[in-house]
BAFI-3210 file (N, C-alpha, C; in Angstrom, 3 decimals, decimal comma, padded with zeros to 6 digits):
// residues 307
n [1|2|3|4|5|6|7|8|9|10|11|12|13|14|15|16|17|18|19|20|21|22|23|24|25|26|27|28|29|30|31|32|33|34|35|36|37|38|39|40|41|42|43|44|45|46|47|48|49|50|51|52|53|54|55|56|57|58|59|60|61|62|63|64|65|66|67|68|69|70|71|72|73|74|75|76|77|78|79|80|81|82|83|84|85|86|87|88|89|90|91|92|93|94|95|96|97|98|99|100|101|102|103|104|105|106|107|108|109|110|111|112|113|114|115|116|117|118|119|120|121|122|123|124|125|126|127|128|129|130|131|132|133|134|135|136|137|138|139|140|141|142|143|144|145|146|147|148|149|150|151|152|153|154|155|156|157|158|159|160|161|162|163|164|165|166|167|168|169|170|171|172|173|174|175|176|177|178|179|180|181|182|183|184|185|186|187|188|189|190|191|192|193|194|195|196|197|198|199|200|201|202|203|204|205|206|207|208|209|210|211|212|213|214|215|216|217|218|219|220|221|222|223|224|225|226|227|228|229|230|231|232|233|234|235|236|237|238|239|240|241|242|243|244|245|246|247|248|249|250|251|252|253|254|255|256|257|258|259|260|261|262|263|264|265|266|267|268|269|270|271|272|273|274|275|276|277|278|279|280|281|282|283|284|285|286|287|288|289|290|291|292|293|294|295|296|297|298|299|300|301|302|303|304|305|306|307]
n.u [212,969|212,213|208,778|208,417|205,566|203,906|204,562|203,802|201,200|199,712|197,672|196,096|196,953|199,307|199,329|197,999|197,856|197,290|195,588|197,342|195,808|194,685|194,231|191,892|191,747|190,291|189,364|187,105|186,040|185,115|182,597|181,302|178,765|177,463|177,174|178,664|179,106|176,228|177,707|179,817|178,341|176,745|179,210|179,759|177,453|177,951|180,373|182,603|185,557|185,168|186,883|186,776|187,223|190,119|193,207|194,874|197,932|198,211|197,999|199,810|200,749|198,975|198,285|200,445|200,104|197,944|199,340|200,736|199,034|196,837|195,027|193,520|192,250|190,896|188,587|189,237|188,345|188,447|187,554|187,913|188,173|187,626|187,691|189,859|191,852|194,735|195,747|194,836|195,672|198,167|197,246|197,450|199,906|200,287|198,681|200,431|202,685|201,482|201,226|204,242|204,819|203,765|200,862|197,714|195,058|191,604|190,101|186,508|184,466|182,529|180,027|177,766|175,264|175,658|173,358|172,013|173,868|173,752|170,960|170,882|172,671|170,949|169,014|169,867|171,094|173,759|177,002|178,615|182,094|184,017|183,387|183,956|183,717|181,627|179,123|177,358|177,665|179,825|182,089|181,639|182,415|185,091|185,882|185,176|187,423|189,707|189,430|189,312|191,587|191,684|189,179|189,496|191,084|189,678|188,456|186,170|182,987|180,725|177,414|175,579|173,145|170,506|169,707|168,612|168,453|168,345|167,968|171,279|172,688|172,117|173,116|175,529|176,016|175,302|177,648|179,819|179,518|178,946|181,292|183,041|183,783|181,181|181,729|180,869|177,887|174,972|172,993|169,550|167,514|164,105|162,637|161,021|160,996|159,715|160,741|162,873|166,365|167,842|171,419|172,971|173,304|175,359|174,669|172,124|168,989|166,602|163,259|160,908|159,907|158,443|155,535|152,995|151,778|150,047|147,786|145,941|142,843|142,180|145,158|146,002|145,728|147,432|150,906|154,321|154,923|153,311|151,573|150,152|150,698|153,432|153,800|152,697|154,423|156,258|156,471|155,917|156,725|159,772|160,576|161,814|163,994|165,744|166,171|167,848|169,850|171,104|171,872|173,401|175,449|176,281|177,566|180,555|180,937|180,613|182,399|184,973|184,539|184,808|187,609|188,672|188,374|185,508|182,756|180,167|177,712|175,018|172,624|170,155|166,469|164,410|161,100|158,411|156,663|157,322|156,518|154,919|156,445|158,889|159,900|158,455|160,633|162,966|162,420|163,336|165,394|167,147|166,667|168,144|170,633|171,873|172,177|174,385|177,919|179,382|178,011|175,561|172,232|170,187|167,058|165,407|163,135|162,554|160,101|158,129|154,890|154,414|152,155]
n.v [124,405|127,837|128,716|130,406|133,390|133,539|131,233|127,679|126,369|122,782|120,742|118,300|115,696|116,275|116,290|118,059|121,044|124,009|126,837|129,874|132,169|135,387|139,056|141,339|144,394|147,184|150,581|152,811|155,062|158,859|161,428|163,438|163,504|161,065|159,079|157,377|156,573|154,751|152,871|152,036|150,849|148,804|146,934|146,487|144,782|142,423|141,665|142,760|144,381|147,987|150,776|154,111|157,537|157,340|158,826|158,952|159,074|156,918|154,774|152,772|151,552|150,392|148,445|147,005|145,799|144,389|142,670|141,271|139,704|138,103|136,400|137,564|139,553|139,265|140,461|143,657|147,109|150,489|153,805|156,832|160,442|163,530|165,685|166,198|168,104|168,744|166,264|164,418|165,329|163,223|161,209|159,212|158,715|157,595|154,901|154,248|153,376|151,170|149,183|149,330|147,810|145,445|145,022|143,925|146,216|147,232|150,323|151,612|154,059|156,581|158,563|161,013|162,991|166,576|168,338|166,015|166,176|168,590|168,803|166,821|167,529|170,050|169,430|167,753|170,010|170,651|171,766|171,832|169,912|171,383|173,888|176,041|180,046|179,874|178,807|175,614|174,947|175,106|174,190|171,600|171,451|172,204|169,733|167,841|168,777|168,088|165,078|164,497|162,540|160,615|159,321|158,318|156,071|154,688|151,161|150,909|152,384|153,826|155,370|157,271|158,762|158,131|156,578|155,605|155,051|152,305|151,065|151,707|150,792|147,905|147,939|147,900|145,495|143,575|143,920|142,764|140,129|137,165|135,673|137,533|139,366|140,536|139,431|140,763|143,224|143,876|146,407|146,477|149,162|150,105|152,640|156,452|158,187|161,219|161,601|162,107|161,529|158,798|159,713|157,706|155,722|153,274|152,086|152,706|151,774|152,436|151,557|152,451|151,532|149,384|148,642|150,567|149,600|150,950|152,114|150,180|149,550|147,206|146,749|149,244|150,260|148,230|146,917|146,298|144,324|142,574|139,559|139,696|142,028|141,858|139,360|141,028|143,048|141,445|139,379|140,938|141,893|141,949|142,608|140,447|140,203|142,492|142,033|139,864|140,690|142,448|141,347|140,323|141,722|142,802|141,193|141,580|143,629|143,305|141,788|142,886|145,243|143,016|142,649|144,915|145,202|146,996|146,872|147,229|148,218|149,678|149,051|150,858|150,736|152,394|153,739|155,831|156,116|155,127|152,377|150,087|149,066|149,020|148,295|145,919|144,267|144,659|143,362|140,486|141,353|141,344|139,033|137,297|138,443|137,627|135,218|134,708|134,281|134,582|136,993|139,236|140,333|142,591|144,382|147,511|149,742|152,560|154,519|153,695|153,829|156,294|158,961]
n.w [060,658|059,597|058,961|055,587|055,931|053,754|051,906|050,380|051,931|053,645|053,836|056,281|055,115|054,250|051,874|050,008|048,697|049,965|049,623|050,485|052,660|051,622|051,440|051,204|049,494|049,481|048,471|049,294|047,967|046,667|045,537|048,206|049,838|047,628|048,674|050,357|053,114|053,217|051,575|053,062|055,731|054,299|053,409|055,586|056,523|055,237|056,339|056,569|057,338|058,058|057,926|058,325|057,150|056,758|056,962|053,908|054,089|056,494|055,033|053,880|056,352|057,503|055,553|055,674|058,067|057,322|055,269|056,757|058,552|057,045|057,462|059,780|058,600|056,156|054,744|053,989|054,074|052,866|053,850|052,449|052,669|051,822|053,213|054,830|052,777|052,243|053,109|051,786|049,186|048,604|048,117|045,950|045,945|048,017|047,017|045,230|046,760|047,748|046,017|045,210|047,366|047,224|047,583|046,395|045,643|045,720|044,234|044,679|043,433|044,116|042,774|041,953|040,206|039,923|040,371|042,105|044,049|044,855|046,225|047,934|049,967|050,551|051,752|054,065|055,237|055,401|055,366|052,097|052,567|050,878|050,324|051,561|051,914|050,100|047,821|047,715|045,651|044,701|046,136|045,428|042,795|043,008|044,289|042,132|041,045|042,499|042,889|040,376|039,078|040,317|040,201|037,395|037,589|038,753|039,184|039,968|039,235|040,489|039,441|042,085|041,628|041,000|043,036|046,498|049,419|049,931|047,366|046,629|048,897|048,056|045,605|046,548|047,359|045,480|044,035|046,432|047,982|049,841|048,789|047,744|044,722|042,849|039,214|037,041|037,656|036,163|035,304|034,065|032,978|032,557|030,872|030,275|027,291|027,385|030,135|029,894|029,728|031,231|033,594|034,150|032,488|030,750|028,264|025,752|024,517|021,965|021,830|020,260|018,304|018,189|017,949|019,939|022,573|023,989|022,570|022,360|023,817|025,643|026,820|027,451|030,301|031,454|032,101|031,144|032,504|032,837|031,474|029,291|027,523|027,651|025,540|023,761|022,824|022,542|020,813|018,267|015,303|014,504|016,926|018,929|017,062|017,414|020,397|020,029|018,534|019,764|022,197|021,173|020,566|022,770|023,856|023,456|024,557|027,054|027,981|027,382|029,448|032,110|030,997|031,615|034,698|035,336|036,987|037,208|035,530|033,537|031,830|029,578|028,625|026,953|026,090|025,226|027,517|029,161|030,016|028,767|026,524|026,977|029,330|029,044|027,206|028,647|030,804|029,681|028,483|030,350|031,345|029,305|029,165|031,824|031,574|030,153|031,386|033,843|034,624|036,743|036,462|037,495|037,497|036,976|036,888|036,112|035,657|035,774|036,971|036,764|036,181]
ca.u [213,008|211,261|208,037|207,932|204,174|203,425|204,877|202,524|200,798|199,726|196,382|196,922|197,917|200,945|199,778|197,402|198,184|196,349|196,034|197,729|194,773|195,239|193,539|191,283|191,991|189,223|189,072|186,120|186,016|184,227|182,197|181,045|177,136|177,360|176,952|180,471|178,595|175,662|177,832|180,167|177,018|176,644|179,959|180,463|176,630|178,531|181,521|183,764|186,250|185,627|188,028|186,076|188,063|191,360|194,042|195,379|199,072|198,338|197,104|200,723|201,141|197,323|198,312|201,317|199,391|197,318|199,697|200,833|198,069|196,068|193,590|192,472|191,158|191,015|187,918|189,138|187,275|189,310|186,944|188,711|187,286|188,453|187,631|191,561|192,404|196,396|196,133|194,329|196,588|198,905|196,966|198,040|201,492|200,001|198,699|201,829|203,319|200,688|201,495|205,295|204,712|202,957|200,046|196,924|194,118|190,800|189,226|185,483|184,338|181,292|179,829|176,256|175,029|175,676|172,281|171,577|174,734|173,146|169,541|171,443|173,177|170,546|168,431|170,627|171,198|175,202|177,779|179,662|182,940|184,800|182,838|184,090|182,355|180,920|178,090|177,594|178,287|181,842|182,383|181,088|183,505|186,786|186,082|185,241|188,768|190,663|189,169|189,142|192,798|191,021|187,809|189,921|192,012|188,748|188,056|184,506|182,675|179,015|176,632|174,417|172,131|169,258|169,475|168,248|169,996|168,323|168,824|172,472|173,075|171,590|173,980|177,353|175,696|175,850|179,158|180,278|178,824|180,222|182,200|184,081|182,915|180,400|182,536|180,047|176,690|174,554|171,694|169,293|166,702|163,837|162,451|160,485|162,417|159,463|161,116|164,855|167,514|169,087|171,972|174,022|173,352|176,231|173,987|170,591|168,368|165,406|162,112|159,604|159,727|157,641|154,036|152,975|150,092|149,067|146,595|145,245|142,508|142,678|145,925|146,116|145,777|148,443|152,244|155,318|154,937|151,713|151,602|149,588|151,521|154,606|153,373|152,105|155,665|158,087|155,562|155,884|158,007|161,032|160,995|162,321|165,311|166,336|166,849|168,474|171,086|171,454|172,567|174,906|176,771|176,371|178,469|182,152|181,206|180,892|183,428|185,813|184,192|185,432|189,055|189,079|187,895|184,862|182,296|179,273|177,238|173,855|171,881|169,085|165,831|163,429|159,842|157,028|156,149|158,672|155,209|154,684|157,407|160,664|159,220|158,982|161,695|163,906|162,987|163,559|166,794|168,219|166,692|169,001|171,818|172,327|172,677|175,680|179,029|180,058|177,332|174,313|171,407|169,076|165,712|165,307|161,676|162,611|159,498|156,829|153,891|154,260|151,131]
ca.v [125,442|128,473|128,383|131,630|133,552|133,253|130,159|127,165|125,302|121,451|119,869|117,059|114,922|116,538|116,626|119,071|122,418|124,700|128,028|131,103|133,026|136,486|139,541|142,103|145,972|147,699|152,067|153,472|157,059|159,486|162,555|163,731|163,130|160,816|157,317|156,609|156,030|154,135|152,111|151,627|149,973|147,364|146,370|145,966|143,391|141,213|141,017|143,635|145,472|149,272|151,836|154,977|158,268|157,131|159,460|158,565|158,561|155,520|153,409|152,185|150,972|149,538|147,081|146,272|144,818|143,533|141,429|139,814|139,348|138,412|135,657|138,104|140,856|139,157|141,928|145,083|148,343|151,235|154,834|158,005|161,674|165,184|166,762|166,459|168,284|168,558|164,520|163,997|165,237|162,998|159,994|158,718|158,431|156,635|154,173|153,941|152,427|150,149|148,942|149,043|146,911|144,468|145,022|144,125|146,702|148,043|151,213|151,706|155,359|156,839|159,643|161,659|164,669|168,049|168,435|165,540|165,934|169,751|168,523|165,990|168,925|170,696|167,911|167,388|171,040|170,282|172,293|170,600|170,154|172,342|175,315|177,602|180,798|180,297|178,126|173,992|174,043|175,461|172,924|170,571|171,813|171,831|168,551|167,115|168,289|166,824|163,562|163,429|161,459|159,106|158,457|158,094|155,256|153,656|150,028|150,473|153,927|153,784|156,574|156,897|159,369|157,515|155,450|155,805|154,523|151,122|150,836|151,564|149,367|146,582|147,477|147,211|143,873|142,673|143,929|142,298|138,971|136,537|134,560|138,059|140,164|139,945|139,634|142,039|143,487|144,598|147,042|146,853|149,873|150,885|154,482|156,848|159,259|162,109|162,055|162,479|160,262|158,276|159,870|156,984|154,415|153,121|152,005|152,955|151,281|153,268|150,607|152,831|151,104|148,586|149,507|150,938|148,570|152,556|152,113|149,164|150,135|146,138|146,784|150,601|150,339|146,977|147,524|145,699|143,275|141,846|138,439|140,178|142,977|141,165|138,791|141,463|143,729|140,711|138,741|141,590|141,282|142,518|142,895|139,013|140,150|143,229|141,545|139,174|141,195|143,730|140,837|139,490|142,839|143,665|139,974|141,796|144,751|142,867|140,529|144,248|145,766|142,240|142,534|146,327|145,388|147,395|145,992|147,677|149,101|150,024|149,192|151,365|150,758|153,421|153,921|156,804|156,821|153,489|152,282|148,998|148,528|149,309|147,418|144,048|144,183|145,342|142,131|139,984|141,374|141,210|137,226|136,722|138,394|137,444|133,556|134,634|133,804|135,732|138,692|139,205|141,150|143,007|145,447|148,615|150,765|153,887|155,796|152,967|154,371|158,064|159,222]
ca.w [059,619|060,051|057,368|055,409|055,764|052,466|051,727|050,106|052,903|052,882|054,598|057,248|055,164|053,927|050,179|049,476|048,788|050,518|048,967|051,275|053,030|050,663|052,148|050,489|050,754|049,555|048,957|048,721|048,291|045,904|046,140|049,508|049,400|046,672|049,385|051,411|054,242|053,128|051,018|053,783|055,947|053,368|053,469|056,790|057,043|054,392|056,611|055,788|058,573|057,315|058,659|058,117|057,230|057,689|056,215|052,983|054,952|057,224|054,096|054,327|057,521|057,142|054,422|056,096|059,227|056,786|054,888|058,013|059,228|056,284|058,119|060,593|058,318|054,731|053,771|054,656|053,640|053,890|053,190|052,241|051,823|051,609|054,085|055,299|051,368|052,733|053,535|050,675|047,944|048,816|048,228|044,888|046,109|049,206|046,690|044,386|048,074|048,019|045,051|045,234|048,444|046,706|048,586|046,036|046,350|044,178|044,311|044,580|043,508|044,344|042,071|041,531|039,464|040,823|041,143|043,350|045,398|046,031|046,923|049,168|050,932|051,262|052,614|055,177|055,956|055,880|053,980|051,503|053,076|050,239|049,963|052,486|052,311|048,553|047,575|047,683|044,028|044,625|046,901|044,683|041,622|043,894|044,906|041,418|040,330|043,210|042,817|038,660|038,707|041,246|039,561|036,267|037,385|039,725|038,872|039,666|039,221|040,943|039,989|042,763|041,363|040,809|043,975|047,367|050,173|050,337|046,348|046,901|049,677|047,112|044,252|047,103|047,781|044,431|043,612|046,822|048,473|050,515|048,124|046,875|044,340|041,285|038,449|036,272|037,789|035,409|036,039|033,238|033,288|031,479|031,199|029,194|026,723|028,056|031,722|030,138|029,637|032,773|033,595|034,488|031,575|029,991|026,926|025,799|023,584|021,634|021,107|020,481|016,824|018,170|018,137|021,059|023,741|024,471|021,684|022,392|025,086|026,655|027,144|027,664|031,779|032,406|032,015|030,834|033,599|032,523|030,540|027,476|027,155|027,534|024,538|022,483|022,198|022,244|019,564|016,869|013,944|014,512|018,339|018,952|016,096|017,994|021,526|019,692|017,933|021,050|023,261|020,798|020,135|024,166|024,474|023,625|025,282|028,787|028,001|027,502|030,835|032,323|031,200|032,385|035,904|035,557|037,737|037,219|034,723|033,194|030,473|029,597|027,839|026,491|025,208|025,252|028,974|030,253|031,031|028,094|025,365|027,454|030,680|028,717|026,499|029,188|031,551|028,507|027,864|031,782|031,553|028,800|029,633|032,608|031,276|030,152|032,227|035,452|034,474|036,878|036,173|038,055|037,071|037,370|036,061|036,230|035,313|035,950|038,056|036,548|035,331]
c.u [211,814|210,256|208,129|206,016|203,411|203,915|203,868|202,299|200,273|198,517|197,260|197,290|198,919|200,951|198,915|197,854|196,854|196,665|196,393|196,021|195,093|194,107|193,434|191,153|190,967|188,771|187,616|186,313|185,135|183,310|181,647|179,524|176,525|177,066|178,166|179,485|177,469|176,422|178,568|179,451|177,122|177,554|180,144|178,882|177,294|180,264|182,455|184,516|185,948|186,122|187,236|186,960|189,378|192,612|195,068|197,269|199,334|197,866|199,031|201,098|199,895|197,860|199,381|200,985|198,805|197,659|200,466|200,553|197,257|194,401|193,007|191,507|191,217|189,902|188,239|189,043|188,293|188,024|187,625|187,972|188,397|188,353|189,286|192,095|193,997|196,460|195,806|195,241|197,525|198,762|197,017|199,367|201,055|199,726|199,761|202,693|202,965|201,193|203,051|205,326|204,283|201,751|198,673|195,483|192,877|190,735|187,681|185,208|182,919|181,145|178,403|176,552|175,165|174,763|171,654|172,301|173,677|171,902|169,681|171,854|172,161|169,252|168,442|171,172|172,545|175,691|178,476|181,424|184,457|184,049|183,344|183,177|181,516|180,101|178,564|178,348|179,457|182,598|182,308|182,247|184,461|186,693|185,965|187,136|190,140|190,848|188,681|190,027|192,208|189,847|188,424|190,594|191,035|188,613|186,804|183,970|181,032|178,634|175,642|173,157|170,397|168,783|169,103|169,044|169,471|168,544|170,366|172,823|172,838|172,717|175,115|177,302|175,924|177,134|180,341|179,964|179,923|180,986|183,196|183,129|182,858|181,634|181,731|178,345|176,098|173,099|170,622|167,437|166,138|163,372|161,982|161,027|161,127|159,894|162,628|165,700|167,839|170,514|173,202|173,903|175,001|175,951|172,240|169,738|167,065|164,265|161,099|159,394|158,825|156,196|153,678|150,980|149,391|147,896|145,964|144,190|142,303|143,705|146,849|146,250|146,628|149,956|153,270|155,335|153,991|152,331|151,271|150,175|152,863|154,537|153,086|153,328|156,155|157,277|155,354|157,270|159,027|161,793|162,168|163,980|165,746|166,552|168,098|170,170|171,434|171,989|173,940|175,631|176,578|177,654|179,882|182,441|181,810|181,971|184,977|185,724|184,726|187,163|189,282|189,133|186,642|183,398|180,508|178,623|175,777|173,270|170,534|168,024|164,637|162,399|159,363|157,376|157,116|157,520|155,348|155,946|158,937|160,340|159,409|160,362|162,846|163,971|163,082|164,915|167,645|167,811|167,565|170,422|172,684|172,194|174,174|176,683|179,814|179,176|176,083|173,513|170,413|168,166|165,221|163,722|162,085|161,309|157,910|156,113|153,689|152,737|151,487]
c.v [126,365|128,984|130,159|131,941|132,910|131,985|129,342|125,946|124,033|121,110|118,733|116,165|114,894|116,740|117,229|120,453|123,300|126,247|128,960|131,618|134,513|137,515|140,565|143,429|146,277|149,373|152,374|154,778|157,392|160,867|162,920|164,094|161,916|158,793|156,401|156,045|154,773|152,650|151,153|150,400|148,707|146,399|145,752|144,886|142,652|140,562|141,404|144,233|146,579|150,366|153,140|156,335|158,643|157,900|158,792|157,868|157,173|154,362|152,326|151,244|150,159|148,594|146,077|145,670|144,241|142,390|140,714|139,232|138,799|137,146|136,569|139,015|140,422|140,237|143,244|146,388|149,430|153,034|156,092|159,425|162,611|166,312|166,822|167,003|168,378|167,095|164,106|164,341|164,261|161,051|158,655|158,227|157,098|154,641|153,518|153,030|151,084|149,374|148,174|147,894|145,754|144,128|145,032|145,059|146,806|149,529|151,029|153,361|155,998|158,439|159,795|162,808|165,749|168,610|167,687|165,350|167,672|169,443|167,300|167,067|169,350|170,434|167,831|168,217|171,076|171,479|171,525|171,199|171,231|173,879|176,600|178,724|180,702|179,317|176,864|174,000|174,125|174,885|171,659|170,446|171,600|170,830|167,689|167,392|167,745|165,420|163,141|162,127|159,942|158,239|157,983|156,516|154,232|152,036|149,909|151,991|153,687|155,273|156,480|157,766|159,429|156,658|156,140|155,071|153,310|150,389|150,695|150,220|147,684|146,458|147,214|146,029|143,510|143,080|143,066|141,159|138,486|136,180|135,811|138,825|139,896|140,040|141,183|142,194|144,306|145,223|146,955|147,531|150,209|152,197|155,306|158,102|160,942|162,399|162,080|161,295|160,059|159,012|159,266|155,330|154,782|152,949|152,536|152,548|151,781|151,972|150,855|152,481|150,335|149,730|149,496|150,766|150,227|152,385|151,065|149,121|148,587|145,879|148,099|150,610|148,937|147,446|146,185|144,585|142,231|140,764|139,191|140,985|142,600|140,521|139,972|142,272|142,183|139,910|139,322|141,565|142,469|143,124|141,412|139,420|141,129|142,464|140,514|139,268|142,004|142,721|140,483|140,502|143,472|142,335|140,974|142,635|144,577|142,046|141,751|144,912|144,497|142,093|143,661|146,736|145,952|146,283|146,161|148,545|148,834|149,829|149,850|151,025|151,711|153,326|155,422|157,180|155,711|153,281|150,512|148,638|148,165|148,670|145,973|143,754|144,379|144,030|140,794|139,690|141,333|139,541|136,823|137,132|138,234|135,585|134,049|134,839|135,188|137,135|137,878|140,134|141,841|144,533|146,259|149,854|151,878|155,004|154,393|153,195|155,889|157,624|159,504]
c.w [059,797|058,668|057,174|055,723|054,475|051,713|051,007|051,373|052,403|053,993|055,316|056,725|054,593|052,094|049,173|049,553|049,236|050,012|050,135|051,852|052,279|051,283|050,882|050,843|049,359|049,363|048,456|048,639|047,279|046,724|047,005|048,972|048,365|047,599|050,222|052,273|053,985|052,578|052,271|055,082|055,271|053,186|054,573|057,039|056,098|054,643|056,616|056,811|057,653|058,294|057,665|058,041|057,592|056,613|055,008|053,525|055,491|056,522|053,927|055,147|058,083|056,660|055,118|057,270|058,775|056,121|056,054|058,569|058,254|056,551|058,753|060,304|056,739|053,766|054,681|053,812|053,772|053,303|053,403|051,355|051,299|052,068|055,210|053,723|051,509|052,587|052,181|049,084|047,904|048,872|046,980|045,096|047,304|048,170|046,131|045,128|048,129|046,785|044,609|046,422|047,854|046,765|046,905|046,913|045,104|045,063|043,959|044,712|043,482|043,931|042,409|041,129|040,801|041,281|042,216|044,320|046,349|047,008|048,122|050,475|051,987|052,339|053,938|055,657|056,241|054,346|053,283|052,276|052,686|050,210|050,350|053,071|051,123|048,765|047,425|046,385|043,607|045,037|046,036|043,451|042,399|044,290|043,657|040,822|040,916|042,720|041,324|038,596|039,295|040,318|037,776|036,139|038,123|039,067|038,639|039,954|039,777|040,737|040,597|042,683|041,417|041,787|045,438|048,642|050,139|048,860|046,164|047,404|048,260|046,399|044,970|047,122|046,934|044,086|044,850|047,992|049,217|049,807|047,550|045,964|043,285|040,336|037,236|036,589|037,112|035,576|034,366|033,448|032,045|032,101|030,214|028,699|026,887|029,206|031,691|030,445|030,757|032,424|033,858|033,852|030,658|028,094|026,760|024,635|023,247|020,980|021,141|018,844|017,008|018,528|019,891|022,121|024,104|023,966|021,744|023,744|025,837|027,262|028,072|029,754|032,372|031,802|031,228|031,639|033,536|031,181|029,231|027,005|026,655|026,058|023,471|022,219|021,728|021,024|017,925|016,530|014,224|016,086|019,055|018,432|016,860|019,369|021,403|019,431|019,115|021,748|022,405|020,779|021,722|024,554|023,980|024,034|026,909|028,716|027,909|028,837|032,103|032,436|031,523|033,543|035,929|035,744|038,051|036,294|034,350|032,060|030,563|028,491|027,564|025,316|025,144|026,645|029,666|030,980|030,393|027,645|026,883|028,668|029,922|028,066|027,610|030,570|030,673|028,408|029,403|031,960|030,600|028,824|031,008|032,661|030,875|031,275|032,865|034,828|035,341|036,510|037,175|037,321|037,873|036,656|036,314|036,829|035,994|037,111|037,825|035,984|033,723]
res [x|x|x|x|x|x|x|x|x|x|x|x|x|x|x|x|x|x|x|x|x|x|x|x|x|x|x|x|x|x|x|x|x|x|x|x|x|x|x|x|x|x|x|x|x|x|x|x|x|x|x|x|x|x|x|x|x|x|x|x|x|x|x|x|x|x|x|x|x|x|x|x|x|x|x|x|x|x|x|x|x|x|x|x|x|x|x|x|x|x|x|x|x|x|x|x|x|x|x|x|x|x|x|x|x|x|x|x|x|x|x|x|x|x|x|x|x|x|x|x|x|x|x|x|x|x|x|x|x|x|x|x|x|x|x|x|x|x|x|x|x|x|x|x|x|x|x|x|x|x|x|x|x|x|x|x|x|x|x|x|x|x|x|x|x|x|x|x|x|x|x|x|x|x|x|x|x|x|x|x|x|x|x|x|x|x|x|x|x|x|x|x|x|x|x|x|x|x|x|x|x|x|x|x|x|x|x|x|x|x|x|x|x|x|x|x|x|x|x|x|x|x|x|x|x|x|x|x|x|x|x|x|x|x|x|x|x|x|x|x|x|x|x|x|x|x|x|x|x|x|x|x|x|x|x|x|x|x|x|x|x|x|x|x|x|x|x|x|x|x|x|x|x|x|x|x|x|x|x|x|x|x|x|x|x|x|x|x|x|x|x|x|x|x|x|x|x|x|x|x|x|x|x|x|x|x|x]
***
C-alpha cells in the first residue's frame, strides 16, 4: 500500500505516532529601507532558506515544492518588494492560492517613519525604488499605499525606526529561534518625555509622579541601573502599587495580542530625561512581565547617556 505524504507516521516500534514534518513559509516584505535585508540575514544564521525577491507569482509553485517536500526546507523565508509594482499588485491573490492550497503561511512586515526611511535613502545615496523623477518622499507615499492592505492583514508589524541593524537583527532573533517562533516578544523601553515620544510604543506609561533621584545630589550623577536609585523610585509609596496594577491590566492585553498572532510589541516607559525613574521602573516591569507565560522581555534605554 502506497503511504500517503501526509499520512500519520509510527517510530520503530510501530506504536508511536510520529508527528508529520510540517514546513514553515515565511513573507517578509514591507517598506523598502525599512530592514528586508538585514532582517533577512538573521533569518538565514538561525537556519532559515530565504529566497530573496522572488515575484509574488511563483509563491505558488514555491509552496507547492514545499509541501512535498516539507523535510527538506521546513523554514522557508520567502522576501517580497516592489520594485516589480506590475508583479506586485497581484500578490494578495498570490496569497489567497496559498491559502486555498492549504499551504500554512505568516507574514512578517517591516515598517519605519518617513523620516528615517528618507535619512536611510539618503545615507545610502539610493533612490527609493518608487519615486521616479519626484522626490524620496513620493516614493515613499506610493509605496505606503500599495502595501497598506498588506501591512493591515500582517501577523507581525516590526517598526524598525529606532533600531540599527544589529538591534534589528536581535529583535528577528527573538521573534524567531531555533525551536520556532517567540510566542510574544516584548520590548520594554524607557525614555524621556523631553526627547519626544517613541514612535513605535504600543503602550506608554507616564512615572514622573514619583519623585524625581534628580534632586537628590548622591544620587543626581547614577542612573536607573544603580542599586540606590533603583531602591529609592521602586521604595516610594505608590511606585510598588503602580507596577503592580500596570502588569495586571497589561495581562489581557498580551493574552489578546496572543490570540491575534501579533508577535511583537513595545512597552514604553517615561520620565524627565529617561535617565532615573523610567530606567528602574522599566527593568522592574520587563522582570515581571516576562514571568508570565510564552511572553519574553527584553530592555531598551532609549535616551540613557543624553546629556
Amino acid at each position: 500500500m502506497t503511504e500517503h505524504p501526509h499520512s500519520p507516521q509510527v517510530d520503530d516500534s510501530g506504536m508511536t505516532p510520529i508527528k508529520p514534518v510540517e514546513a514553515e513559509l515565511l513573507v517578509v516584505t514591507g517598506m523598502s529601507g525599512a530592514g528586508r535585508s538585514t532582517a533577512a540575514n538573521a533569518l538565514e544564521d538561525h537556519g532559515w532558506y530565504v529566497i530573496e525577491n522572488l515575484p509574488p507569482q511563483m509563491l505558488g509553485t514555491l509552496a507547492e515544492l514545499v509541501s512535498r517536500m516539507p523535510a527538506a526546507l521546513p523554514k522557508l523565508a520567502v522576501v517580497v518588494d516592489v520594485r516589480g509594482k506590475a508583479l506586485f499588485a497581484d500578490i494578495r491573490e498570490s496569497l489567497n492560492a496559498l491559502s486555498a492550497a492549504g499551504v500554512s503561511y505568516r507574514v512578517l512586515f517591516l515598517d519605519a517613519s518617513d523620516e528615517t526611511l528618507v535619512r536611510r535613502f539618503e545615507q545610502g545615496r539610493r533612490p527609493h525604488p518608487l519615486q521616479k523623477d519626484g522626490r524620496i518622499l513620493d516614493g515613499i507615499a506610493a509605496e505606503r499605499v500599495l502595501l497598506a492592505e498588506m501591512k493591515s492583514q500582517a501577523e507581525m508589524v516590526l517598526d524598525t525606526s529606532g533600531l540599527n541593524v544589529h538591534e534589528l537583527a536581535s529583535a528577528v532573533t527573538e521573534l524567531f529561534s531555533e525551536t520556532g517562533p517567540v510566542v510574544l516578544s516584548l520590548t520594554v523601553m524607557s525614555f524621556g518625555f523631553k526627547y519626544g515620544l517613541p514612535v513605535d510604543a504600543n503602550y506608554v506609561a507616564d512615572v514622573r509622579f514619583i519623585p524625581n533621584p534628580h534632586w537628590i545630589p548622591a544620587l543626581r550623577p547614577l542612573t536607573g541601573q544603580d542599586a540606590a536609585v533603583s531602591e529609592f523610585v521602586l521604595n516610594d509609596n505608590g511606585a510598588a502599587e503602580f507596577v503592580d496594577r500596570y502588569v495586571h491590566a497589561l495581562e489581557p492585553v498580551l493574552a489578546g495580542y496572543r490570540r491575534e498572532n501579533k508577535h511583537y510589541a513595545t512597552i514604553a516607559v517615561g520620565c524627565t530625561g529617561g535617565k532615573h525613574r523610567s530606567v528602574a521602573v522599566a527593568i522592574e516591569l520587563a522582570k515581571r512581565l516576562g514571568q508570565l507565560p510564552r511572553v519574553t522581555t527584553s530592555i531598551r534605554h532609549r535616551d540613557l547617556g543624553r546629556e
